[in-house]
N, C-alpha and C positions, 0 to 999 in steps of 0.2 A: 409563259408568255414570251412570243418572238418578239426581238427588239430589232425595229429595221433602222439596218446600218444609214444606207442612204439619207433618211430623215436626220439622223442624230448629224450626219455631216453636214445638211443644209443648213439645220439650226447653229452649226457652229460657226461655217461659213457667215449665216447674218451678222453674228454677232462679232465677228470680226468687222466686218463694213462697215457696223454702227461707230465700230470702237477707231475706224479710219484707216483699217489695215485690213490683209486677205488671209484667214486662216486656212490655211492651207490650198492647193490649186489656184486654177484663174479666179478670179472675182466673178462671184452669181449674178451681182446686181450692176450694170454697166455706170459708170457716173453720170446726172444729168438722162438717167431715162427714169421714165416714172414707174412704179410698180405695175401699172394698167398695163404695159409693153410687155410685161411679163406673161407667160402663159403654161401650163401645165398641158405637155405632149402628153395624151389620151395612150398612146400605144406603150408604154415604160414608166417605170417609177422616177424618172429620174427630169431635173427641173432644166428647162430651155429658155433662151431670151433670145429677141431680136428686138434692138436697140432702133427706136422709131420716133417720131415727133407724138408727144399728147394729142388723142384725137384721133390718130391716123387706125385704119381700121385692122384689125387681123391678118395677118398674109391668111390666107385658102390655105387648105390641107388640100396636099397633092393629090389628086384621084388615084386610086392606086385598083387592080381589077379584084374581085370579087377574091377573098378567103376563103378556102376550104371549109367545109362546117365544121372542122376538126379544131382550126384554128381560131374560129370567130368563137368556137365554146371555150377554149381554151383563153382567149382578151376577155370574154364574160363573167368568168368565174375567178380573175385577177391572175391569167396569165400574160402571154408576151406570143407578138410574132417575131419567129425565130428568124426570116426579115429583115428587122427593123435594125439597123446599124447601131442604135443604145441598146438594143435587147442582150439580154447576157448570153443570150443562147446564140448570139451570134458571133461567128471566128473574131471579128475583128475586135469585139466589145474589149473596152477596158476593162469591165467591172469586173472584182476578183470572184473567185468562186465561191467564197463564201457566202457569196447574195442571192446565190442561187435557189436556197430555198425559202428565200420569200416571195419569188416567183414562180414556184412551184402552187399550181392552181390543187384546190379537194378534189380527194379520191373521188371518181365518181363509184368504184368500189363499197363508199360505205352509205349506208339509208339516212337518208337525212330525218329530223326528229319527229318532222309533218308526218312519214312515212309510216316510222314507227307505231308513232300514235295511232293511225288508223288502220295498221296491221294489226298490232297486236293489244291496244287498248280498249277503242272504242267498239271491236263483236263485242267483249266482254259484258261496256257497259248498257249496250242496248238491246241484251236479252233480255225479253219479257220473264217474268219467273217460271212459266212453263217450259217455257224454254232453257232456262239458265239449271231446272231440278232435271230436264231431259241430260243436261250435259253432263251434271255432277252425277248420274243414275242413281237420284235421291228423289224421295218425297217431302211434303211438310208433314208434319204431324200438331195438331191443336191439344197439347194438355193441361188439363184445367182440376185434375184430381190429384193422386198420390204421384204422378207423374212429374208432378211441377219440382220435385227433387230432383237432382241432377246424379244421385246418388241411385236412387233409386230406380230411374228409369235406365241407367246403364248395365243394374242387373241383367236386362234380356235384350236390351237394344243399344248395345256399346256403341255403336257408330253414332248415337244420337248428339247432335252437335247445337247448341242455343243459335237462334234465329235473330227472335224480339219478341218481346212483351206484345200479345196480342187480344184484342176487344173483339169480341164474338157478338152481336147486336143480335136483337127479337130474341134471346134465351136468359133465361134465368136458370141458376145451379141449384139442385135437387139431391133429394137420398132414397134410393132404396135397394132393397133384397138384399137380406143377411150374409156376412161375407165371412168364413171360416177364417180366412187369413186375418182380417181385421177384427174381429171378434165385435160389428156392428155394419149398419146401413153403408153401401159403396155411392159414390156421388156418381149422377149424371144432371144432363143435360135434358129442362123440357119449354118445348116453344112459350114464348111471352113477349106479344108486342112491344114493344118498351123501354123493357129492359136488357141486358146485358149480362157476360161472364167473361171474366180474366182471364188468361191462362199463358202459355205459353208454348210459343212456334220452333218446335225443333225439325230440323233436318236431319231424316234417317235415312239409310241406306236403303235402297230396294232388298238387299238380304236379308236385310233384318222386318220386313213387310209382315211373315209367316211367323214372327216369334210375336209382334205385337199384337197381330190378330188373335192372336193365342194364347196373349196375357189379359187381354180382353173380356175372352170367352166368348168369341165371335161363331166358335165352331158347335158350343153347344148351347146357342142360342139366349146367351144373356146382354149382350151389345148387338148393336149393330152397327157398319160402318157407315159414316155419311161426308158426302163433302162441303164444307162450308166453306164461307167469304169470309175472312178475321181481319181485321184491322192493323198496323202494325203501330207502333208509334211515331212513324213519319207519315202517317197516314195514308200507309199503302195497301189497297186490298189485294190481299193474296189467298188463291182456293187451298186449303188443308184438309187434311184427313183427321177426323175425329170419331168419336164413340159413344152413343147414346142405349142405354140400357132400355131393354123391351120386356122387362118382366114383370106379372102385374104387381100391383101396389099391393106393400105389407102394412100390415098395423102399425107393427114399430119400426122406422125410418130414421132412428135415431144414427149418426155413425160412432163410432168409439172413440174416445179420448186420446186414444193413441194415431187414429187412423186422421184425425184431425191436425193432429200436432205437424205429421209427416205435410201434409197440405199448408199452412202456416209456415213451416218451415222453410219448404220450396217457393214459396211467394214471398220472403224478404229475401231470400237466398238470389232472386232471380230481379229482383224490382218491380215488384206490380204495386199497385198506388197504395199508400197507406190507409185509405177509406176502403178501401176493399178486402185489405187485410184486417179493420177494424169488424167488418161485416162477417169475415171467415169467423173471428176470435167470439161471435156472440151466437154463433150456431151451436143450440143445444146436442150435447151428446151423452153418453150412454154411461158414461162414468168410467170406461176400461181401460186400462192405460200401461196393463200387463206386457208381456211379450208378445212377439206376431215373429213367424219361421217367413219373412221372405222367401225360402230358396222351395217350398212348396209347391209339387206341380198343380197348375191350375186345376184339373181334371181330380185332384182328390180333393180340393175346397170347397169347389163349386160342380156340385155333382146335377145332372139335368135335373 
């Protein structure tokens, strides 16, 4: 913080007057003038009197011709015309050099914080999210199965990065078609006015597009892709990419003990409501709860 000299001498100055003596220099305040005679020269920091009867009006400030705009920016932003006989920039001035740079006016060199702000802040925050996954060259992704592990979905989609907790509305969560790797029923998605399914909105790389399709089984015809509106917990709708199984219905749809547990686990790992994980925890399954080889190519699990 600058301390301007001038002020610290005026106050000292009063204080002398009050006290019936002149700290230092002439006397600021003439004897028998009132303060109202006092007045603050606009062009310099530094304090002026003209000793006048109470009442009498302001002398005029001398017309003086038009400043340069150089100079008028310069009085604007708390400089000085170079001019003005108190101005320190000028030969005669008493004032020492050290006071120089309190009137030294702001760089117009640096971006003021308005600037800032709506350079570099506000594109950010008013990209739409098509726009904001354009810039990041990301997608959303909607999961609501063994994916809701954070563990597990960076086996083949490392980049996948947590969004929000997201409400998929008119679906309800489902099981079918036996899955080698789970050793029971795979969850999907099938339409139901209604109701609703959990999951959660990761943001993956556009590289990693061709690995998920493909942990899917998008290429041999057991998902498909689709795009849906999910919810997020500030209640923002955002379109995501999800996966809904196209194969017909089996008998047993049960999913496996283990392939459950992974599901449950990513939904308190990640915060989806407790009612909803009460609802996962009462889903009948198949009893298995053995090992399952993650690192399995899809194409020998799930054979067409």
């Amino acid at each position: 913080m600058t301390i301007r000299r001038d002020v610290v001498d005026e106050v000292v100055k009063r204080k002398g007057n009050r006290d019936g003596e002149t700290a230092g220099g002439p006397e600021l305040f003439t004897p028998g003038v009132t303060a109202a005679s006092h007045y603050s020269c606009r062009r310099c920091c530094r304090r002026r009197h003209v000793p006048r009867s109470p009442g009498t009006a302001k002398p005029a400030t001398p017309q003086t011709s038009a400043a340069p705009a150089t100079d008028a920016h310069a009085r604007y932003m708390g400089g000085h015309d170079p001019t003005h006989t108190n101005s320190p920039m000028h030969p005669s001035s008493t004032q020492p050099p050290s006071t120089l740079n309190h009137h030294r006016h702001r760089s117009s060199t640096k971006p003021s914080f308005k600037i800032l702000v709506s350079s570099y802040l506000l594109p950010f925050m008013s990209l739409t999210p098509v726009a904001r996954m354009a810039k990041c060259d990301c997608f959303l992704y909607f999961a609501y199965g063994s994916n809701l592990l954070k563990e597990r979905i960076h086996i083949n989609n490392p980049s996948a990065t947590m969004l929000s907790v997201g409400k998929l509305k008119d679906y309800r969560l489902d099981f079918n078609h036996f899955s080698q790797r789970w050793q029971g029923a795979a969850a999907t998605i099938v339409e139901a006015p209604g109701e609703h399914v959990y999951g959660i909105l990761w943001e993956v790389n556009n590289e990693d597009l061709t690995n998920l399709d493909k942990q899917e089984g998008v290429h041999k015809g057991i998902y498909r892709a689709l795009e849906v509106e999910v919810e997020t917990t500030d209640g923002e709708l955002m379109q995501a990419r999800t996966y809904q199984m196209i194969r017909p219905l089996e008998e047993d749809r049960r999913p496996s003990a283990v392939y459950m547990n992974v599901i449950i686990k990513g939904a308190r790992q990640n915060g989806l409501p407790e009612e909803y994980i009460r609802f996962l925890e009462q889903i009948e399954h198949n009893g298995y709860s053995g090992k399952v080889n993650l690192g399995l190519n899809l194409d020998q699990q799930l054979p067409a």
